[in-house]
N, C-alpha and C positions, 0 to 999 in steps of 0.2 A: 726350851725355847719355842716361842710361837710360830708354827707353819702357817701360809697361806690361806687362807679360802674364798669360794666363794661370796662375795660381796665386801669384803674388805678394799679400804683403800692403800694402794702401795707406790712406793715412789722409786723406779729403777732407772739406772744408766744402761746408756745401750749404744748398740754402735751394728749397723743394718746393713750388709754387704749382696751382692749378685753374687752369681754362679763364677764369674771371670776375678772375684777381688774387688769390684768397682763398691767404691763406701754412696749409696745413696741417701743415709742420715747417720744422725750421733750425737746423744746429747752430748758430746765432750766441750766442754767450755762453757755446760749452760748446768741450770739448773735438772735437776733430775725429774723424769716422769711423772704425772702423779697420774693416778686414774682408779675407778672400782672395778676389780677384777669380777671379770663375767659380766657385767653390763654394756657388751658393746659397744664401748670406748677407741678397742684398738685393736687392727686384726683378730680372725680365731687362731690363730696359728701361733701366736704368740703370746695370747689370752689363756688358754689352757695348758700350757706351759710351765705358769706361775705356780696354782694351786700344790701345797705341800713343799715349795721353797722357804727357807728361812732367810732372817735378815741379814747380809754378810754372803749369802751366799752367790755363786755366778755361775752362768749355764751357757752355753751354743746352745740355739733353737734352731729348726728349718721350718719353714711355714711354708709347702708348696702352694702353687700357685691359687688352687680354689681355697685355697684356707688361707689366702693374702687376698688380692686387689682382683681376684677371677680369670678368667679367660677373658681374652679382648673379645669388643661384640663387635661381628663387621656391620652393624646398624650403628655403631656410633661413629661410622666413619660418614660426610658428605660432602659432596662436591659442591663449591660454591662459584658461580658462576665469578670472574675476575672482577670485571667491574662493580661488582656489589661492597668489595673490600673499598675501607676508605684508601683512597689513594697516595696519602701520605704516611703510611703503614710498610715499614720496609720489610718484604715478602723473602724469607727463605724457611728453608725446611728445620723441624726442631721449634722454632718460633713459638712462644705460650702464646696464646691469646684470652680475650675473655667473651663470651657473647653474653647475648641476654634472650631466655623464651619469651615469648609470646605476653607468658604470664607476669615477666619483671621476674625470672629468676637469671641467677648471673652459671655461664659453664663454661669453666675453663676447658680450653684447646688447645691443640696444637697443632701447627701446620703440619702436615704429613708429605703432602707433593704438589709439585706445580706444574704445571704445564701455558702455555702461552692462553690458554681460554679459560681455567678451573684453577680454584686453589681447594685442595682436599685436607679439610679439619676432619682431625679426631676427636671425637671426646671421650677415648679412655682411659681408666687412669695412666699414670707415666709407665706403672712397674704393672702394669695388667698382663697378665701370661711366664712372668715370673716367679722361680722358687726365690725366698729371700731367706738369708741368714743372718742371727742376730747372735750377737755376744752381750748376756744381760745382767747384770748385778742387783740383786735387789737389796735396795738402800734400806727400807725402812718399810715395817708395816702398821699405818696408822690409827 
């Protein structure tokens, strides 16, 4: 039977959990994964993982945090002064947002805190400073 390798393409299910049990994805009810392994497609923590799995076969991964979404940078955090947000924007903490640089690029946020004069966007990823566990099957390798 065919094992993995690098640059192969493979199509897995998976199901992506926190430290606490909390399921932050899953392909369950979708179609399955496809990606080339080792191309930077998808996490390294769960990238290097694959190589030397067969098809049929399922594993627990841990991808700690720098081999996931990294450490949060406290440079992606900034204060916006209140009035800058549009005002028919209803402001609580959690909140995605989307902006746009300078350049016309679009980054998503998230409100982080408020205060009567500041609304503090983050822009790191959700799961940034996170170990993530995955439960993964690899369905096929194409």
């Amino acid at each position: 039977m065919t094992e993995v390798k690098s640059g192969d393409t493979v199509r897995i299910h998976y199901k992506g959990t926190l430290a606490d049990g909390t399921v932050f994805d899953s392909s369950e009810g979708r179609e399955p994964l496809e990606f080339t392994v080792g191309s930077g497609q998808i996490i390294p923590g769960l990238d290097k993982a694959l190589p030397g799995m067969k098809a049929g076969e399922k594993k627990t991964v841990v991808a700690v945090a720098d081999e996931a979404y990294g450490q949060p940078d406290p440079n992606a955090r900034q204060a916006v002064p209140r009035d800058q947000i549009p005002a028919d924007i209803p402001l609580e903490v959690g909140l995605m947002l989307e902006m746009r640089t300078p350049q016309g690029q679009s980054v998503p946020v998230t409100v982080a805190e408020l205060t009567d004069d500041t609304v503090t966007l983050d822009a790191n990823h959700r799961l940034a400073g996170h170990d993530l566990t995955f439960e993964i099957e690899l369905v096929e390798i194409a």
